[in-house]
N, CA, C and O of each residue as an XYZ file, in Angstrom:
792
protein
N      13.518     14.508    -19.848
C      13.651     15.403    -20.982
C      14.376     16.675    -20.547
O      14.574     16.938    -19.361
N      14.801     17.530    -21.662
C      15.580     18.692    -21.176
C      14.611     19.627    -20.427
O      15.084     20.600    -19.839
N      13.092     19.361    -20.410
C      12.237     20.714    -19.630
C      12.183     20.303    -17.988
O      11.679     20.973    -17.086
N      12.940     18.837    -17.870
C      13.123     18.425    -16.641
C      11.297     17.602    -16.575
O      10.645     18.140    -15.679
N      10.850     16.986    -16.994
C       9.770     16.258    -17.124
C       9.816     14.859    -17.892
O       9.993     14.832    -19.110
N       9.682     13.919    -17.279
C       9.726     12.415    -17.552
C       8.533     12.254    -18.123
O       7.428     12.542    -17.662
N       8.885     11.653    -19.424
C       7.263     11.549    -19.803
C       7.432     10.356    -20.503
O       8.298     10.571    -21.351
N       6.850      8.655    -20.608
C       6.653      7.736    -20.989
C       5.160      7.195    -21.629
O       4.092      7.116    -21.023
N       5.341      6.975    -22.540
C       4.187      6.296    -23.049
C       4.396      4.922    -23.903
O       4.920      4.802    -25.010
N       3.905      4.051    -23.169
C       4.304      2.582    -23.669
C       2.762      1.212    -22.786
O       1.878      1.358    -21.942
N       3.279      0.005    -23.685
C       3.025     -1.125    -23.590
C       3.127     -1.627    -22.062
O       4.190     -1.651    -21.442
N       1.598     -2.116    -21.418
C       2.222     -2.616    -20.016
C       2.165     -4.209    -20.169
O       1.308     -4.882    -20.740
N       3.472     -4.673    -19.408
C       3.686     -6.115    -18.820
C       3.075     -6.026    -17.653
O       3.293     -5.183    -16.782
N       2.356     -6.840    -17.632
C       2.005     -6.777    -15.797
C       2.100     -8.471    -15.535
O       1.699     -9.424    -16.203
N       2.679     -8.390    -14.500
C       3.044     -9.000    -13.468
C       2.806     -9.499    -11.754
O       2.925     -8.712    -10.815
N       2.467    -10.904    -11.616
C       2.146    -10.873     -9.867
C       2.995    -11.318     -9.604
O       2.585    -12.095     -8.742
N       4.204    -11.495     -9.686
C       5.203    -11.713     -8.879
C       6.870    -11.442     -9.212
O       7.357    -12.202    -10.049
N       7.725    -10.460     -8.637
C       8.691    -10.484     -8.950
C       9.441    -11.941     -9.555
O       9.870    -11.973    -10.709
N       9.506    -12.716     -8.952
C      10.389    -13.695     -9.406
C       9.732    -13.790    -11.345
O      10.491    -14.067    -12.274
N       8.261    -13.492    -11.516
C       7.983    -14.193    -13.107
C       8.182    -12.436    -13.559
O       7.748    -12.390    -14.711
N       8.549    -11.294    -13.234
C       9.060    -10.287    -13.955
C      10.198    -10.376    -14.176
O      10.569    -10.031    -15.298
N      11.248    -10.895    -13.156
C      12.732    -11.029    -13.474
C      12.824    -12.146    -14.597
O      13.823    -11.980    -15.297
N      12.157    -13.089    -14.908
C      12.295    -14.091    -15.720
C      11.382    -13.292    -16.766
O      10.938    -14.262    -17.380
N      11.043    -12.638    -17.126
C      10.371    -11.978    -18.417
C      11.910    -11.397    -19.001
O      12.528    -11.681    -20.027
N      12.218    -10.483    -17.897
C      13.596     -9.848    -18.193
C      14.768    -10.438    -18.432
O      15.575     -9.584    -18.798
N      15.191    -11.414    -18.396
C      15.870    -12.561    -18.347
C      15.793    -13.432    -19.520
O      16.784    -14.033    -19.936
N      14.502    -13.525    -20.127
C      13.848    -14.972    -20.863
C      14.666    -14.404    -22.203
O      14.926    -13.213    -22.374
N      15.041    -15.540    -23.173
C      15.538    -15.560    -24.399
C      14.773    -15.772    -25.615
O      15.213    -15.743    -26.764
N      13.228    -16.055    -25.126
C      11.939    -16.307    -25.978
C      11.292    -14.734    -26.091
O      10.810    -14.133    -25.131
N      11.377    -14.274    -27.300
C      11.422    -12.852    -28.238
C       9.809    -12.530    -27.227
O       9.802    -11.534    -26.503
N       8.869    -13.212    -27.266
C       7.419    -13.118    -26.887
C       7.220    -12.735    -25.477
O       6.530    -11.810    -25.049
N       8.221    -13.938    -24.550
C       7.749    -13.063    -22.989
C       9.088    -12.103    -22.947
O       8.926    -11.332    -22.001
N      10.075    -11.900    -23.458
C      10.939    -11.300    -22.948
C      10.750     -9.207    -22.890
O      10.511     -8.518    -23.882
N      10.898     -8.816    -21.831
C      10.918     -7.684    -21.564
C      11.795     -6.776    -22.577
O      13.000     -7.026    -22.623
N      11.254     -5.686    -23.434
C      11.900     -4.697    -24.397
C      11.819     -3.084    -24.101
O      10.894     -2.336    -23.783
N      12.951     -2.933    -24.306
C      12.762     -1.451    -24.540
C      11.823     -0.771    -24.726
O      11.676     -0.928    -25.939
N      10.634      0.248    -24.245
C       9.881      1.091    -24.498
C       8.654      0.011    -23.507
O       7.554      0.541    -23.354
N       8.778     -0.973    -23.071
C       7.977     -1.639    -22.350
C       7.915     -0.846    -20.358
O       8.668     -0.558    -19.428
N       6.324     -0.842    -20.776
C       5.733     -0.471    -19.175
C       5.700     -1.630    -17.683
O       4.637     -2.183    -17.403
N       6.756     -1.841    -16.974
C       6.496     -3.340    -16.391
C       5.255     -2.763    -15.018
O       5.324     -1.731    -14.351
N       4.339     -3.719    -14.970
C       3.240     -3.163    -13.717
C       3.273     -4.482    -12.913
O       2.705     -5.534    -13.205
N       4.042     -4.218    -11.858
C       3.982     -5.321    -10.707
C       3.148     -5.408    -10.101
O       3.227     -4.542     -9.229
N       1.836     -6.279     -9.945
C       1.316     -5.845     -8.437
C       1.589     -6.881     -7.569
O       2.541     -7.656     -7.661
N       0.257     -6.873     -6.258
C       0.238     -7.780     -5.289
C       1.576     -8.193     -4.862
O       2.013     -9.335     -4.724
N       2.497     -6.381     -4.564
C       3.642     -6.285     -3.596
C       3.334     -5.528     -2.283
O       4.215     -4.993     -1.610
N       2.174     -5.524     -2.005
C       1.733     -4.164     -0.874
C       1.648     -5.227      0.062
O       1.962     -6.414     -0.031
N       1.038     -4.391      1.207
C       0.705     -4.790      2.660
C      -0.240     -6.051      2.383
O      -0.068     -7.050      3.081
N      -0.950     -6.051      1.674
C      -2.076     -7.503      1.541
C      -1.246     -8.403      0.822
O      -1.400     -9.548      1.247
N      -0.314     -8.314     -0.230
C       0.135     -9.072     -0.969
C       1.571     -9.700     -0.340
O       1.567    -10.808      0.197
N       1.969     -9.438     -0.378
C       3.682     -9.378      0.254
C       4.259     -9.366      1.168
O       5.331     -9.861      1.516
N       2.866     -8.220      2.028
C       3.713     -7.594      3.161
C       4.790     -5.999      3.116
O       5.412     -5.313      3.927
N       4.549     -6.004      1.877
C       5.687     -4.405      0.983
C       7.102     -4.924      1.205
O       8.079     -4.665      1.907
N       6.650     -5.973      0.053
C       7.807     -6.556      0.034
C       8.927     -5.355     -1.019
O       8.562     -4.540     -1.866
N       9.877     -5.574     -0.692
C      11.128     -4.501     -1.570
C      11.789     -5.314     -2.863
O      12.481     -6.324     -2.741
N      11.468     -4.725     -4.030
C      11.463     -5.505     -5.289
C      13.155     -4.553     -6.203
O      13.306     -3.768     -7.139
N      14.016     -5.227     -5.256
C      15.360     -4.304     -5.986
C      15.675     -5.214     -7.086
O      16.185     -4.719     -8.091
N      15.391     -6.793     -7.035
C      15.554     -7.461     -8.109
C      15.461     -7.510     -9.641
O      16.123     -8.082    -10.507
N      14.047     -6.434     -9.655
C      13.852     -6.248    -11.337
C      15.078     -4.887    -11.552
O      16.007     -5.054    -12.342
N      14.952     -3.711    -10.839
C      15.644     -2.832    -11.213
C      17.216     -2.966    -11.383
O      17.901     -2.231    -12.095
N      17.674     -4.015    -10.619
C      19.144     -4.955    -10.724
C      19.439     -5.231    -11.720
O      20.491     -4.863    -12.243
N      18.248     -6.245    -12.463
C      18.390     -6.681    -13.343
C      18.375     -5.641    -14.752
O      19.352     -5.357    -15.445
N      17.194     -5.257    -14.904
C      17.137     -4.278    -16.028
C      18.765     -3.487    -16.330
O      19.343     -3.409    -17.415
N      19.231     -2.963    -14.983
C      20.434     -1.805    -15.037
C      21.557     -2.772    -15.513
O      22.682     -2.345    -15.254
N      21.528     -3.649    -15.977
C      22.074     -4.388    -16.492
C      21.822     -4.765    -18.251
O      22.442     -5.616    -18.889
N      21.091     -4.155    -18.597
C      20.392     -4.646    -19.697
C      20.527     -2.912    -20.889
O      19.721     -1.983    -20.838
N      21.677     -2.983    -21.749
C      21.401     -1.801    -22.861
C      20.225     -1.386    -22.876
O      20.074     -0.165    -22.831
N      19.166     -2.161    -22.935
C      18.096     -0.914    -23.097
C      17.428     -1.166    -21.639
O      16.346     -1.659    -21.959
N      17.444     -1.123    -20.536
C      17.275     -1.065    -19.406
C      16.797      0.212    -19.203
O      16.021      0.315    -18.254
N      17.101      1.459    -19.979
C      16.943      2.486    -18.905
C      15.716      2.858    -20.052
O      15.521      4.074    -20.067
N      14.969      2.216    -20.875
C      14.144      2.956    -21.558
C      12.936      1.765    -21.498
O      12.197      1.384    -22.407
N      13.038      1.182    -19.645
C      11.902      0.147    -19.049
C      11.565      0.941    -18.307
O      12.522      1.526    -17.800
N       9.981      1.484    -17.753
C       9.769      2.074    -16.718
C       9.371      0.585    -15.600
O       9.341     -0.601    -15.930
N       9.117      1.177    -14.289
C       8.398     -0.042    -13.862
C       7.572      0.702    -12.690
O       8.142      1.486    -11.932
N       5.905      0.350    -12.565
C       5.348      0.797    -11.638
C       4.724     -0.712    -10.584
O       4.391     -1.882    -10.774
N       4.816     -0.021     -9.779
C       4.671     -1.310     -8.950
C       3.838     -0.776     -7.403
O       4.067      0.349     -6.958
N       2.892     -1.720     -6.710
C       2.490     -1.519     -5.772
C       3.428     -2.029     -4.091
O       3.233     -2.036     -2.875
N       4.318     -2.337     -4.949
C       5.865     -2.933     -3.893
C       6.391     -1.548     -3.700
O       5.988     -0.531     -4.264
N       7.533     -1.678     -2.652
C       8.017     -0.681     -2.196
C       9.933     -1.125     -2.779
O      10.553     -2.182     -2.663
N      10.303      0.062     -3.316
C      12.114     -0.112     -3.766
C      13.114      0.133     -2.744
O      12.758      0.820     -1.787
N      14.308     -0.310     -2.780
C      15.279     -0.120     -1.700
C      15.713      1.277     -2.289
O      15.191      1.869     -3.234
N      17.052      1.766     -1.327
C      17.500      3.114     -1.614
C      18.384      2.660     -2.882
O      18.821      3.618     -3.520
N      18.613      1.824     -3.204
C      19.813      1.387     -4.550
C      18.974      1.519     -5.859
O      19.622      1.690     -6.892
N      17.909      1.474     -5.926
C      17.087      1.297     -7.480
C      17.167      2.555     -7.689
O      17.037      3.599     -7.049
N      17.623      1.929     -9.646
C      17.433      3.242    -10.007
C      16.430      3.289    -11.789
O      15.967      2.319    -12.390
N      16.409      3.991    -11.982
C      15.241      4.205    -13.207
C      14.565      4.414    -13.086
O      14.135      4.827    -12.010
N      13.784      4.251    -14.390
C      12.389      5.006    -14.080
C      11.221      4.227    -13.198
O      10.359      3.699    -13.900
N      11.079      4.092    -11.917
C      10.655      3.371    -11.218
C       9.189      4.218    -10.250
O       9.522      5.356     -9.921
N       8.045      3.924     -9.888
C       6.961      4.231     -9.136
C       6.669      3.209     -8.184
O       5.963      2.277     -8.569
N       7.161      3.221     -6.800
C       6.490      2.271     -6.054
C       5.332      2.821     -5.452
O       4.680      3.783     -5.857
N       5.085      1.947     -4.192
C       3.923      2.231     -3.368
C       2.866      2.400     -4.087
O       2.033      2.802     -3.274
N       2.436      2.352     -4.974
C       0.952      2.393     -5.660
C       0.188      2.443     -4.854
O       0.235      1.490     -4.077
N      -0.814      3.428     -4.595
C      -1.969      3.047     -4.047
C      -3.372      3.698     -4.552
O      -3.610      4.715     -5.205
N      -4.223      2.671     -3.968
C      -4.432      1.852     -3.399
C      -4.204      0.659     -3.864
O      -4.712      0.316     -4.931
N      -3.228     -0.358     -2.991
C      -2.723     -1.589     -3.934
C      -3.516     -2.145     -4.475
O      -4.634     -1.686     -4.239
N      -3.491     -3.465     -5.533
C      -4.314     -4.137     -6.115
C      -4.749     -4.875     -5.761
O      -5.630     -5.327     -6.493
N      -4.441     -5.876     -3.897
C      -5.005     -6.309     -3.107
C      -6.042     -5.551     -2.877
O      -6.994     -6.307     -3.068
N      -6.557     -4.252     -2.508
C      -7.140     -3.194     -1.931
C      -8.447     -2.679     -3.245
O      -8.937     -1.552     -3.312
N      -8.661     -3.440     -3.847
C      -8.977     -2.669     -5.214
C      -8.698     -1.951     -5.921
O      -9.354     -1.727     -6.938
N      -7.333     -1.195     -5.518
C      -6.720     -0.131     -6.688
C      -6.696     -0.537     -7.957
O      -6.750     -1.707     -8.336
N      -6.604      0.551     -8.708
C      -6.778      0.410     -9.922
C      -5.470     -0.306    -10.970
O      -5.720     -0.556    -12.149
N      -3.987     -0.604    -10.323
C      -3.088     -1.383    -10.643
C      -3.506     -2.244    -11.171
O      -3.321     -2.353    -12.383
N      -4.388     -3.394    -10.302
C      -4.921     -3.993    -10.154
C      -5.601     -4.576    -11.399
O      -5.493     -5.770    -11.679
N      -6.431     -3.550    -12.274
C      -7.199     -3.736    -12.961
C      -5.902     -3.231    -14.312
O      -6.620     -2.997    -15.284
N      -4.879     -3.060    -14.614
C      -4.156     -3.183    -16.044
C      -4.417     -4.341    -16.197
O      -4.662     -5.243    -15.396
N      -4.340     -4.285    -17.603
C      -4.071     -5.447    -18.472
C      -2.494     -5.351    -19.352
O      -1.798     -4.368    -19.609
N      -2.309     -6.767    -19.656
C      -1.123     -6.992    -20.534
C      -1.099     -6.117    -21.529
O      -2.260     -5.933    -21.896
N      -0.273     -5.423    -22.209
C      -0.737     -4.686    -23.676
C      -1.448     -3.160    -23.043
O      -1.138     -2.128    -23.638
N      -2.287     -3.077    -21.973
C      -2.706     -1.536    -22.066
C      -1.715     -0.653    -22.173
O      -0.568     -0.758    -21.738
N      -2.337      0.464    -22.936
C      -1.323      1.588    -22.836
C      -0.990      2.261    -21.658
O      -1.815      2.208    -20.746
N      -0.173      2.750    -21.523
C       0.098      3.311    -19.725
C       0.785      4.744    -20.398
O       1.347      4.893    -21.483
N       0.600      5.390    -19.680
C       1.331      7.359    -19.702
C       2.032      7.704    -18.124
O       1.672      7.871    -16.959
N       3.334      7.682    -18.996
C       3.805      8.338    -17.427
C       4.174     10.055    -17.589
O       4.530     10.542    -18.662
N       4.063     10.605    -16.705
C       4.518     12.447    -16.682
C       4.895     11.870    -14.953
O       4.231     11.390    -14.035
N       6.413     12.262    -15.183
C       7.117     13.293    -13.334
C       7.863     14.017    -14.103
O       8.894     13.760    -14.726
N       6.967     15.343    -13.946
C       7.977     16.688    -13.841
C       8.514     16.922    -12.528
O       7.870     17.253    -11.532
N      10.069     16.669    -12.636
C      10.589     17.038    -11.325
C      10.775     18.107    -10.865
O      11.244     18.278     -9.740
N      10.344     19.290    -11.880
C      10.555     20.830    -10.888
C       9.645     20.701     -9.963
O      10.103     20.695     -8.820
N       8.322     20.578    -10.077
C       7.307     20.438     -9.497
C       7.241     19.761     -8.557
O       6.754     20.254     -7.540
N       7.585     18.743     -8.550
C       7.632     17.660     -7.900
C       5.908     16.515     -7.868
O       5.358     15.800     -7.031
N       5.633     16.931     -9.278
C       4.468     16.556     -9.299
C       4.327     15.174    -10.388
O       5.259     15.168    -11.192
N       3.052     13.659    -10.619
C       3.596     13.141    -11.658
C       2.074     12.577    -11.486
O       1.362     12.586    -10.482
N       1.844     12.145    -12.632
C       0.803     11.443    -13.306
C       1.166      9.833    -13.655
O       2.318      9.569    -14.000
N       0.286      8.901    -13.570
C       0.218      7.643    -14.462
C      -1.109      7.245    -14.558
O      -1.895      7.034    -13.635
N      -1.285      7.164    -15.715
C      -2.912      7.114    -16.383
C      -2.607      5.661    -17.708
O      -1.675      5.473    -18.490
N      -3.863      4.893    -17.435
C      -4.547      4.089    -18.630
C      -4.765      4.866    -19.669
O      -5.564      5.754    -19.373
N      -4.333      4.926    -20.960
C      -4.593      6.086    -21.956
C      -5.249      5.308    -22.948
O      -6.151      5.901    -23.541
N      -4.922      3.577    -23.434
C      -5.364      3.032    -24.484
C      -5.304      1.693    -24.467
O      -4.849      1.185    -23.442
N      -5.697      0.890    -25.468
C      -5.383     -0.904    -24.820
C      -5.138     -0.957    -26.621
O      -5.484     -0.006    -27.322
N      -4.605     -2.001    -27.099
C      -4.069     -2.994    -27.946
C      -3.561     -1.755    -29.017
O      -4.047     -1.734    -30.148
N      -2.537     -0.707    -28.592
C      -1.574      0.026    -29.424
C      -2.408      1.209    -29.877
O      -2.031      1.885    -30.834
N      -3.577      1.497    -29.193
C      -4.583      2.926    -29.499
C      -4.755      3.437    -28.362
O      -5.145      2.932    -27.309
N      -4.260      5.078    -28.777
C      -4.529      5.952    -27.044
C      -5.465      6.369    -27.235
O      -5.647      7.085    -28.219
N      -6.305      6.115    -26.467
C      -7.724      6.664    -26.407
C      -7.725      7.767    -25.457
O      -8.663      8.563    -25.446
N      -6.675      7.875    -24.607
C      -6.802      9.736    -23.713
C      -7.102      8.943    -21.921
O      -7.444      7.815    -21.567
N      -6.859      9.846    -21.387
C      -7.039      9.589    -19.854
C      -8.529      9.885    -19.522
O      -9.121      9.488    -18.519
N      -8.881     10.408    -20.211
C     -10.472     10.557    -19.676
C     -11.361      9.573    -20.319
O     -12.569      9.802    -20.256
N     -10.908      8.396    -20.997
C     -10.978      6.774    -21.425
C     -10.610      6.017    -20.805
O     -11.187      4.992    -20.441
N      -9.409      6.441    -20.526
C      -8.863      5.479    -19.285
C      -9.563      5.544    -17.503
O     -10.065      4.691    -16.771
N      -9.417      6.271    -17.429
C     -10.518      6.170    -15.895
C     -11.850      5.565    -16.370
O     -12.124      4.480    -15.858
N     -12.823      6.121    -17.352
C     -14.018      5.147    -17.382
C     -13.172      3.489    -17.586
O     -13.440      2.768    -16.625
N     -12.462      2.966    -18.383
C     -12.643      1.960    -18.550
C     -12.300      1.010    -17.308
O     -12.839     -0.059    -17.020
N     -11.304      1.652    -16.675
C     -11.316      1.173    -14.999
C     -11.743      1.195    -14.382
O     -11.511      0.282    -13.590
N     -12.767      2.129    -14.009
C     -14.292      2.302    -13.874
C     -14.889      0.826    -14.226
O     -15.104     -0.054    -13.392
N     -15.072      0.750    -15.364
C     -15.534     -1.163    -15.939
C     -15.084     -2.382    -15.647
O     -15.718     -3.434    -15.560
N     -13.625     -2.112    -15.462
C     -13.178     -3.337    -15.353
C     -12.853     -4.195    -14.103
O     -11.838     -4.121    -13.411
N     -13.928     -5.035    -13.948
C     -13.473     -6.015    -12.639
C     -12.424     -6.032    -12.377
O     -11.520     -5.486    -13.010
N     -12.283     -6.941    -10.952
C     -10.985     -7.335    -10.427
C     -10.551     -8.350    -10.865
O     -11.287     -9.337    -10.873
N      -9.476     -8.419    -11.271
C      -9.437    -10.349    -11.930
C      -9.536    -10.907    -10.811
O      -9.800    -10.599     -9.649
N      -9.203    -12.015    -11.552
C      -9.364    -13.269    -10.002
C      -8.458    -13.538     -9.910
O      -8.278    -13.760     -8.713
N      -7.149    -13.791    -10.724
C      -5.676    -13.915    -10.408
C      -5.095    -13.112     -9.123
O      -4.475    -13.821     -8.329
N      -5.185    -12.002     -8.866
C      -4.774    -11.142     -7.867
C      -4.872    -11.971     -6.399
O      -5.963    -12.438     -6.069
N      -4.158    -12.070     -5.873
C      -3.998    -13.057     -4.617
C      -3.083    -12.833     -3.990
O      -2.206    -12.254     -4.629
N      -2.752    -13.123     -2.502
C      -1.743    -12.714     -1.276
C      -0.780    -13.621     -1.621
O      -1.172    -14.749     -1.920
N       0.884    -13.290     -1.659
C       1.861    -14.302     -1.789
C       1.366    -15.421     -0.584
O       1.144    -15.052      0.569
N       1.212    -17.014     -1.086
C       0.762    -17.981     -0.078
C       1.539    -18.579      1.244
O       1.188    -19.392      2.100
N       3.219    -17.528      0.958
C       3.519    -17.963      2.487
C       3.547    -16.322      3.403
O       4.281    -15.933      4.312
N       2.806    -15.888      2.933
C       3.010    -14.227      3.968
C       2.719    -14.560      5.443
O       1.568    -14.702      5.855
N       3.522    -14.648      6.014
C       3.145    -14.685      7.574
C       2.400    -13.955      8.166
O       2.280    -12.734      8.065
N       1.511    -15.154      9.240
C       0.444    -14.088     10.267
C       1.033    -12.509     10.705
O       0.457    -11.433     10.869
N       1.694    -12.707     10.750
C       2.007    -11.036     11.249
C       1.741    -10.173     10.157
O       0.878     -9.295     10.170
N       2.405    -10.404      9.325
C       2.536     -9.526      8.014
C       0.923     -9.363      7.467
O       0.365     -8.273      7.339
N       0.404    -10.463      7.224
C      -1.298     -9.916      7.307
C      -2.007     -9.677      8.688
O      -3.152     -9.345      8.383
N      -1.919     -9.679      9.744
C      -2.449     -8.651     10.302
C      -2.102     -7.454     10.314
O      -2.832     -6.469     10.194
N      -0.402     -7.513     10.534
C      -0.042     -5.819     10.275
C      -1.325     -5.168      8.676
O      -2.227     -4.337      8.774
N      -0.926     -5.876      7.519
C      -1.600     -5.547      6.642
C      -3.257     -5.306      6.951
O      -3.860     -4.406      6.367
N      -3.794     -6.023      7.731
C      -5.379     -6.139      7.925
C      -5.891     -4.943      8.848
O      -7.043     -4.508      8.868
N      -4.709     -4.456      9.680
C      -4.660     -3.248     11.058
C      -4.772     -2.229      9.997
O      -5.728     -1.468     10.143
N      -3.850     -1.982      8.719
C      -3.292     -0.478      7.769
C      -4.730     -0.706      7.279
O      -5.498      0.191      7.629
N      -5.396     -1.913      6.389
C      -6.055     -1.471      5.840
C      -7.596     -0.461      6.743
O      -8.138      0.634      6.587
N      -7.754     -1.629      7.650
C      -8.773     -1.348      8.378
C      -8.711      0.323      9.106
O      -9.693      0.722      9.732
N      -7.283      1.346      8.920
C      -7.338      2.307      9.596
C      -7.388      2.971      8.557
O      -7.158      4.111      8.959
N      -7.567      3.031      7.259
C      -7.324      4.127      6.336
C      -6.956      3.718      4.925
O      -7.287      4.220      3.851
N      -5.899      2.290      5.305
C      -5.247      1.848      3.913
C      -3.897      2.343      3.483
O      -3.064      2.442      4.384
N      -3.567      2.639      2.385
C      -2.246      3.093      2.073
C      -2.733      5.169      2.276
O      -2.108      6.220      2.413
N      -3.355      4.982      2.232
C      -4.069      6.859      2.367
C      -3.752      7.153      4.089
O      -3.187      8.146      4.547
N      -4.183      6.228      4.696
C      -4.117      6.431      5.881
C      -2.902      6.753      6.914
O      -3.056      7.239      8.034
N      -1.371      6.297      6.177
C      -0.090      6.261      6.081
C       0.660      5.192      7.523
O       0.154      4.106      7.803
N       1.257      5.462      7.893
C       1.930      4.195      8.955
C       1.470      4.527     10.238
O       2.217      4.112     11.124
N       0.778      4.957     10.509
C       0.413      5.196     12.090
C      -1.099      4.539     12.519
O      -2.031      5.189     12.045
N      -1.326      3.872     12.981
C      -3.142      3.287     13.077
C      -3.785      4.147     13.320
O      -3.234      4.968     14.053
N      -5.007      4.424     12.961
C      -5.764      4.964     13.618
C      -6.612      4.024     14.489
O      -7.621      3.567     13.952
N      -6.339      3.660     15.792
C      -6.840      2.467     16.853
C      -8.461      2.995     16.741
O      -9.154      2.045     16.378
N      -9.275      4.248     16.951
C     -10.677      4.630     16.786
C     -11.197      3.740     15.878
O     -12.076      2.892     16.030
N     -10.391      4.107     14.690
C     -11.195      3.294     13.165
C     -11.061      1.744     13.343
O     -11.786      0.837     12.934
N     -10.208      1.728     13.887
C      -9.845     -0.097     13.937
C     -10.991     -0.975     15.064
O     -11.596     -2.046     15.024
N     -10.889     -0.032     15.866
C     -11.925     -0.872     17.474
C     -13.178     -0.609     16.439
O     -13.586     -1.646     15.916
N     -13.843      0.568     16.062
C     -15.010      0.686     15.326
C     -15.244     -0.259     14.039
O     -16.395     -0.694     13.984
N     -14.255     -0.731     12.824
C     -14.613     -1.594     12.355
C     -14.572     -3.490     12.991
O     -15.397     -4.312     12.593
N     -13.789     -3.729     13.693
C     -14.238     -4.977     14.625
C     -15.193     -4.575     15.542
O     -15.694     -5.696     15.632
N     -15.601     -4.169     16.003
C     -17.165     -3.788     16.521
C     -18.365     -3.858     15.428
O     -19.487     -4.317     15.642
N     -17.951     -3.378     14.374
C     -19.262     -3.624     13.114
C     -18.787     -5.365     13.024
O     -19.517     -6.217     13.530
N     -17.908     -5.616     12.548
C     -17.493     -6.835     12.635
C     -18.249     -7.864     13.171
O     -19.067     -8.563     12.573
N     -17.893     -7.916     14.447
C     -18.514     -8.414     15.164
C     -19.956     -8.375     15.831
O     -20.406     -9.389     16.366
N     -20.539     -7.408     15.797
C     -21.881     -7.231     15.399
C     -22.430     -7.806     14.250
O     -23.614     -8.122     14.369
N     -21.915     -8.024     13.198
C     -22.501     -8.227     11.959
C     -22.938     -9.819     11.852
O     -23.928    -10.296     11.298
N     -21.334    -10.813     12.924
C     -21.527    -11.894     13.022
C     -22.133    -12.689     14.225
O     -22.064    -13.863     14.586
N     -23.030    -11.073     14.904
C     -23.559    -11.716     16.195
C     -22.958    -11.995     17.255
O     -23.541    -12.829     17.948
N     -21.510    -11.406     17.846
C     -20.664    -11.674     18.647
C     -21.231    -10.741     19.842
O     -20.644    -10.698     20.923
């Protein structure tokens, strides 16, 4: 906007896997296909899911698309330096992790605010089936809402990539940032292994 503040309020698609968001965006069937003023919420792109995997594919695609630039997309994946729009990666805590990504639904309302003077930004649950009920609705109801059971690790992520992932979480998580903390890590395999009698 002209006060220099991004502010979105729309419909979320959510999504576990890039390849079935690019085909939303793509599809010629009026029902799954991705529209203008639509919120896309990727998850299970983080360190548990993917590996942080880099999702330049949807933003490729969209910037291609007339109404492309009036799609936000938040995602617990990480973007290359080429994406552009209105885009939020790194989510955390991912939706592997229990973050609250995790817990959107299709249809909830989503609110975005980045005021870029600031350098400050918000994304809040505000309402579900086309009623904003306010952000201080939205945290209780995520508060309520289980984890689905859909949420799951892409099934060929290589051993490395989940242990790297199993080392981040076990030192802190996405809070904890790229460096281990080895203390926290020896201390939870020590409960670990205590727990299973080792």
């Amino acid at each position: 906007d002209d006060d220099g503040v991004y502010r979105k309020v729309g419909p979320a698609r959510v999504f576990r896997s890039e390849r079935h968001a690019v085909r939303a965006i793509k599809s010629r069937d009026e029902d799954e296909r991705v529209k203008g003023g639509d919120i896309m919420v990727l998850t299970c792109g983080g360190p548990l899911g993917t590996g942080m995997e880099e999702v330049y594919q949807i933003t490729a695609a969209l910037k291609h698309l007339s109404y492309g630039k009036h799609v936000a997309l938040i995602t617990d994946a990480r973007f290359s330096g080429v994406s552009t729009g209105a885009c939020v990666g790194h989510v955390g805590p991912e939706a592997l992790a229990g973050g609250p990504i995790g817990k959107v639904k299709e249809g909830d309302v989503i609110e975005i605010v980045v005021d870029r003077n600031s350098l400050e930004g918000t994304i809040n649950l505000v309402g579900e089936n086309g009623i904003n009920h306010g952000s201080d609705w939205g945290r209780q109801e995520l508060d309520r809402r289980p984890t689905p059971d859909d949420l799951a690790p892409h099934p060929f992520l290589p051993d490395d990539s989940r242990l790297w992932a199993a080392l981040q979480d076990a030192s802190g998580g996405t809070w904890g940032g790229c460096v281990f903390d080895v203390d926290s890590i020896i201390e939870t395999l020590e409960a670990g292994k205590s727990a299973l009698g080792r």
